[in-house]
N, C-alpha and C positions, 0 to 999 in steps of 0.2 A: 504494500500500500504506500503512498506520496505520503512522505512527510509534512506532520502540520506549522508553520508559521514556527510556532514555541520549541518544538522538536529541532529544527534547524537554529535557530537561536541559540539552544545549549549548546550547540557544536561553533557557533564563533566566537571571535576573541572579545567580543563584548567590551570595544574602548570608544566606542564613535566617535571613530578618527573623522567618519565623514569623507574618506578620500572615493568611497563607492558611488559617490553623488547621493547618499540618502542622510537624513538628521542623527537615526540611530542604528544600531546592529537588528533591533528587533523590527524597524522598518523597511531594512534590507531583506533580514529572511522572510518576511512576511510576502514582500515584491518576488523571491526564491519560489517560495512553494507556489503564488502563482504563474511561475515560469515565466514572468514579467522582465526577470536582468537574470544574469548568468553568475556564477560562482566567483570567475578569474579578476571580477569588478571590485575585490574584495584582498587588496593587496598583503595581508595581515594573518588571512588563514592557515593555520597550522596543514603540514601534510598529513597528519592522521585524520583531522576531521575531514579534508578534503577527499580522501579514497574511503570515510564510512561516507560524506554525502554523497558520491558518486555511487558507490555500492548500493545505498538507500532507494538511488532515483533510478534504478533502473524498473523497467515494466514488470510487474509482476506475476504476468506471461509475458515467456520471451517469442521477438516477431522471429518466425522461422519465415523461410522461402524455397520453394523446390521449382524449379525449371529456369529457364536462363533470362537475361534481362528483357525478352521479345515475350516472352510467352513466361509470365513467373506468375506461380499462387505463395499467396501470401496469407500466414493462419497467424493467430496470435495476438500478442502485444491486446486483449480485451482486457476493460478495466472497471466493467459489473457485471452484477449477476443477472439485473433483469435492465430487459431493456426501453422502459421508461425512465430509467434513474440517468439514461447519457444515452449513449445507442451501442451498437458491435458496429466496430469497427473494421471488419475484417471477414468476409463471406466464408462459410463452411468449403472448404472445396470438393468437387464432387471428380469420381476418378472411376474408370474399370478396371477390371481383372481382365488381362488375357494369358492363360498356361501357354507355356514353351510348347506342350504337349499336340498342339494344333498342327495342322500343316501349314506350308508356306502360304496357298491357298487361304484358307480361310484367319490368319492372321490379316494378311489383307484386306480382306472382305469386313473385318472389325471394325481395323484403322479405319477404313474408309467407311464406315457406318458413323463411329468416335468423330471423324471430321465433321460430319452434316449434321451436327446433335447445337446448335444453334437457331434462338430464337431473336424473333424480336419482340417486347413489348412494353406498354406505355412508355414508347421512344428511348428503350435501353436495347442493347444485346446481352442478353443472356444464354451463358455455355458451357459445356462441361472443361474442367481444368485438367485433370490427370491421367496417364495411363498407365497402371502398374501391370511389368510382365514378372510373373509368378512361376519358379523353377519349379520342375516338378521330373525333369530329365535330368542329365547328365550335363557339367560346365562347358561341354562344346554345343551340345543341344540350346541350351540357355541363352549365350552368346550369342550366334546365327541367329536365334530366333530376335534378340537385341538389334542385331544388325536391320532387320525389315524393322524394327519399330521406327527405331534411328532416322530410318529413309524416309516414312512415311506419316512420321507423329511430330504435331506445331507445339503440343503439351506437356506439360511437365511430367519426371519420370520418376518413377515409385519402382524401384527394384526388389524384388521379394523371392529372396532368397536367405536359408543361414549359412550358405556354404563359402567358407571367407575365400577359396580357391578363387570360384566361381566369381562371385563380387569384386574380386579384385579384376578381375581384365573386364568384367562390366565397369567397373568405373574408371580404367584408362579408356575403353570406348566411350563414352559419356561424358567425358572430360567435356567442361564448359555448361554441361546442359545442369548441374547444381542438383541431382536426384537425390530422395531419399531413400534412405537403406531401411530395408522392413523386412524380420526384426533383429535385434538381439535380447538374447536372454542370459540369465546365468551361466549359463554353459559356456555361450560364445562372446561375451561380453567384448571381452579385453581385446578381440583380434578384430571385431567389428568395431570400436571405439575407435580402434589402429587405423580402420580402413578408413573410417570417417574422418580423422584427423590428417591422416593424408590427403584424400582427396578432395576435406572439404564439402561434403554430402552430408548433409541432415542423417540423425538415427533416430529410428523408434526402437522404443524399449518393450516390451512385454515383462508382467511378472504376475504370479499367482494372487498378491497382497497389494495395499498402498505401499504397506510398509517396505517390503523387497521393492516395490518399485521407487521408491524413494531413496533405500540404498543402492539401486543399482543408477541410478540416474547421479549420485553422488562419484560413484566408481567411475561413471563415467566418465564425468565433469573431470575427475581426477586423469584420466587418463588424458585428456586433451580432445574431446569428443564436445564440442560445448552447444552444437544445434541439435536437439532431441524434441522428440515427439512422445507422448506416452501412449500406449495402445491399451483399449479396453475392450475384456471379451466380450465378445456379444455373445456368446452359446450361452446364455440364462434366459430368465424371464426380462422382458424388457423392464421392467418396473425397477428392477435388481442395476439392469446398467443405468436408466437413468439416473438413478441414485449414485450410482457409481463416480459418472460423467459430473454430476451435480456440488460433489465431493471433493473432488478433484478442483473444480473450479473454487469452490468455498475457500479450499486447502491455499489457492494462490491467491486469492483475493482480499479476505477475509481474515485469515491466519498469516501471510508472509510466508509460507514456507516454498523455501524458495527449492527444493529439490522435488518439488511437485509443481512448480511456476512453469510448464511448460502444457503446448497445444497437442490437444488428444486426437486421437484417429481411432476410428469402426472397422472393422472391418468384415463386410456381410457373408455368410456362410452363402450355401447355394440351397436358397429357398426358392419358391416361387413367386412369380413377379409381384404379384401381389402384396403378400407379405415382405420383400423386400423392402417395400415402395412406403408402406406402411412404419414398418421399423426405421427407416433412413429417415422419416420425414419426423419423427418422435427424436431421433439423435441429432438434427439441423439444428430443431428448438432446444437443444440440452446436450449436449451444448462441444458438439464434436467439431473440430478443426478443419478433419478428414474423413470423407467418406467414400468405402471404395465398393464397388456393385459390382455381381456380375451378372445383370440383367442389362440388355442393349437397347432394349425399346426404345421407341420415341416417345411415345406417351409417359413412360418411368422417369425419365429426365427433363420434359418438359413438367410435370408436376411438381418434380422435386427442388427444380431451376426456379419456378414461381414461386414455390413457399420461400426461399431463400431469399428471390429479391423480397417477399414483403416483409421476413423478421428482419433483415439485415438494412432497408430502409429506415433513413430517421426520423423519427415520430415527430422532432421539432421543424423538421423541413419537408414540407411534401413534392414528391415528384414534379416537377413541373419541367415546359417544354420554352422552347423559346418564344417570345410574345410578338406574333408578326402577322402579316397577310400570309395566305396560304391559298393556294391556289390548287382544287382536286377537277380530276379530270383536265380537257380540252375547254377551256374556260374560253368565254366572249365579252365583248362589252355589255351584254344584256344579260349577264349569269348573274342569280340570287349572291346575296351577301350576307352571312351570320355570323352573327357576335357571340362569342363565350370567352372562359376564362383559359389562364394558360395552366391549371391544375392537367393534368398528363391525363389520368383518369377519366379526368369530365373530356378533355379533348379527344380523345382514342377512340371515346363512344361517340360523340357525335360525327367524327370520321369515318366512322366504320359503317353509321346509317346514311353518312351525305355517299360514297362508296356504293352503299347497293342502291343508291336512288336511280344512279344511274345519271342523274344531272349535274352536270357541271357546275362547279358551286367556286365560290371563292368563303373562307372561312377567319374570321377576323378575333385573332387569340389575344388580351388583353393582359395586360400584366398588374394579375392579383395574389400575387406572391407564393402563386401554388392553392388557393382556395378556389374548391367548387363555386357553382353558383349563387347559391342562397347564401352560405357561409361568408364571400366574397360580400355578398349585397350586406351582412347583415353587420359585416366589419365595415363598412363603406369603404372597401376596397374595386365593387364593380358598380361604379358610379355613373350619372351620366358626365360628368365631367371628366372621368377616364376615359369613357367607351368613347367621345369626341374627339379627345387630343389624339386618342388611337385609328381615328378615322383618318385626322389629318395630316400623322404622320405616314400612312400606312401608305398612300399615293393612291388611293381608291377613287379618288374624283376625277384623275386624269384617264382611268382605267375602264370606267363604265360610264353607259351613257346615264342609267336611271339613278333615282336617289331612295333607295326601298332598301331597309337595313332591315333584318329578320331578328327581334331578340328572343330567348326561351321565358317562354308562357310564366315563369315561377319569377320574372321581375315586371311583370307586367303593368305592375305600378310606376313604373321611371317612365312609362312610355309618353307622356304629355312634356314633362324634362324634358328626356333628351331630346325629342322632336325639337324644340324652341333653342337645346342648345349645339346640336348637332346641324340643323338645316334638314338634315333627313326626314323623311318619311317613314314612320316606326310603323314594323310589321309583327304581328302579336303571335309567336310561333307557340310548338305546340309544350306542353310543360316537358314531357318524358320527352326520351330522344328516339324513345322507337317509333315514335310520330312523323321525325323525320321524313323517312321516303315519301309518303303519300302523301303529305304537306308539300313536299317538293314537285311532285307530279301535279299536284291539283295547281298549282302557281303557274305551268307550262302549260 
C-alpha cells in the first residue's frame, strides 16, 4: 500500500531547510504521497530512508509484461479490490492453448483462427492477447512446433513447458518476443528462475498453499527471477478459486505482502465450451491477470472480450466517441440531420438503427462529456446552447440545403429553445432508437 503523508514524514530529516521549495518536511511529504514533487527535491535525505521510501512506493502488484513492444499484454500494477473505489487499470489478458501434439496443419489452422478473434465495439477494438504453446512431446517436437507459432502469431507468448532442456532453446528462439514461462514449481524452481533470469521472460509459479507459494516466489526473487506471475488451480469448485484469487489480491493490497504482490493467471482444464466461458468470465471479475482457454470459438471470446471491456472500463469516465459530424451512408444535400450525445453507447445505437434504415443520414455527436441523453439534458450538459454552437461548428449549413434538425423525442422540451437559438427547424424524433428506421422512411 502508498504511504501516508505522516509515514513519509518519519522517514525525513525533519529540519525545514526549505531548500525542497516547501515551508516544512511535513508539507513536502504530504506533496510525496501525493506524487505531486519527487524525492531527489529533498537534498538532506539520508540513504536508508531513501531505499525504504523507494522500497515502500513501489506497486503492490508488480506491472509484468509478456510479448514485445508491438504487441505486449500488460497485467498488474492494480491498486483495489473493487472497482468503484479507483478502476483496474490493467485488462485480464485472454490467451489459448495450443499442444505441440497437433500437426503442422492444424497449428495453423489455430493461429489463423487466434488472428481473426477481433472485434469492434462502442468504437474500441477488442482482442485476444496470448498464445500459449503447451509441450506435451519431446524438446524437438516442442520447438518446431514454436517455430510455426513464431511465423504466424502478432501475440504475446506463454511457453508451457517444465522441461528446462526444452525452455531453454524456446527462449533463445523467442528472444525479443519477452514470453512467459509457465510453470515452475518446487521441483524445478531454481533452473526455471535460471532461465528466466537469463532470458529475461516473466515466470509463473505454481504451488499447493499460499504459503509455499509465497516461499517459492521469495526463492525466486532470490535467485534473480524478479517478473513472476502466480498461478491458481482451477481443478476445485469455483467458489474455492475465487476465494483463492480474492486472497491473493487482499494479501497485496491490503496486507503489503509483498511475496504474494504479484499478477495471477487460470488456467482452464478442457471442459466444454460452455462451462469454460462461464468459469473465465467468474475469474475476469476476480480477479485473474491471465486467462488461458482452450476453446476457439468466436462467440467464447467475443463474450469474454465484452465482459472485460465493461469491468475494466472507468466508472468515472464513460466511453465516449469523438464529438463531430458524421456522415453514414452516401449522404446529399437533402439527407436528414440528428443530434445526440457523444456517450459511445447512446451513439453505437442510434448508428446501428440510422444503418438498417437504409437512409443516408448525417449524424451530429455533441460533446457531453460521455453522458446519455437524458443524463446529458439533466446535467445541462445537452443544451440548446450546445446543440447550436455544434451546429455551427460542424459546417452543416454549407453542406445541406434544408434546415430540419431531428432531436430524440426524451428532450423534446428544448425544442421551442433551440428553434429560436439555433435558426433551425426542430424535428421531434422518436424517444427509443429502434424508432429510428421507420421515422426515417416515413421522412423520404
Amino acid at each position: 500500500m502508498a504511504l501516508s503523508g505522516l509515514d513519509i514524514y518519519k522517514l525525513l530529516p525533519k529540519t525545514n531547510c526549505r531548500q525542497c521549495g516547501f515551508p516544512t518536511c511535513l508539507a513536502f511529504a504530504l506533496a510525496l504521497a501525493k506524487k505531486a514533487t519527487s524525492l531527489e527535491k529533498c537534498p538532506t535525505v539520508s540513504q536508508e530512508a531513501k531505499q525504504a521510501l523507494e522500497a515502500q512506493s513501489q506497486p503492490p502488484i508488480r506491472l509484468i509484461r509478456v510479448g514485445d513492444e508491438k504487441n505486449k499484454a500488460e497485467i498488474g500494477n492494480e491498486t483495489v479490490m473493487f472497482r468503484h473505489e479507483e478502476k483496474f487499470h490493467h485488462p485480464t489478458a485472454i490467451g489459448f492453448i495450443i499442444e505441440d501434439s497437433l500437426s503442422n496443419d492444424q497449428i495453423k489452422q489455430r493461429l489463423d483462427k487466434i488472428g481473426k478473434l477481433h472485434f469492434e465495439r462502442v468504437g474500441q477494438l477488442i482482442k485476444t492477447d496470448l498464445v500459449a504453446l503447451k509441450q506435451t512431446k519431446d524438446a524437438a517436437r516442442f520447438n518446431e512446433a514454436l517455430k510455426l507459432v513464431l511465423a504466424s502469431n502478432n501475440s504475446g507468448l506463454v511457453l508451457m513447458s517444465e522441461d528446462p532442456a526444452a525452455l531453454k532453446e524456446a527462449l533463445k528462439a523467442s528472444s525479443g518476443k519477452s514470453p512467459l514461462i509457465y510453470a515452475a514449481s518446487d521441483k524445478n524452481l531454481a533452473e526455471l528462475a535460471q532461465a528466466s533470469k537469463e532470458s529475461g521472460a516473466s515466470l509463473a509459479i505454481k504451488a499447493e498453499s499460499l504459503d509455499k507459494l509465497a516461499e517459492l516466489t521469495k526463492k525466486a526473487v532470490g535467485a534473480g527471477a524478479v517478473d513472476l506471475v502466480l498461478d491458481v488451480d482451477v481443478n476445485r469448485q469455483p467458489s474455492k478459486v475465487i476465494a483463492e484469487l480474492t486472497q491473493l489480491r487482499r494479501q497485496a493490497l491490503k496486507k503489503s505482502n509483498r511475496a504474494l504482490g504479484y499478477p495471477l493467471i487460470t488456467v482452464m482444464d478442457k471442459l466444454d465450451s460452455y462451462k469454460e466461458v462461464i468459469k473465465a468470465g467468474d475469474y475476469i471479475a476476480k480477479y485473474a491477470g491471465i486467462i488461458h482457454l482452450n476453446g476457439f470459438e468466436e462467440w467464447q471470446a467475443l463474450s469474454l472480450l465484452t465482459l472485460r471491456q465493461n469491468i475494466y472500463t472507468d466508472p468515472q469516465k464513460p466511453l465516449q466517441i469523438e464529438p463531430k459530424l458524421y456522415s453514414i451512408g452516401n449522404t446529399s444535400e437533402i439527407s436528414p440531420v440528428l443530434v445526440t450525445t457523444n456517450f459511445s453507447l447512446t451513439y453505437y445505437t442510434v448508428l446501428g438503427e440510422v444503418e438498417a434504415s437504409k437512409v443516408p443520414s448525417n449524424i451530429l455527436s455533441v460533446d457531453t462529456e460521455g453522458m446519455s441523453v437524458l443524463t446529458a439534458w439533466a446535467a445541462e450538459k445537452f443544451t440548446p446552447d450546445k446543440i447550436s454552437d455544434s451546429l455551427k461548428k460542424s459546417g452543416l449549413e454549407d453542406r445541406i440545403k434544408h434546415r430540419n434538425l431531428i432531436i430524440p423525442g426524451y428532450v423534446a422540451v428544448m425544442s421551442g429553445d433551440l428553434e429560436e437559438k439555433s435558426g433551425w427547424k426542430i424535428v421531434v424524433g422518436p424517444k427509443e432508437a429502434a424508432g429510428i428506421p421507420s421515422f426515417l422512411k416515413n421522412l423520404t
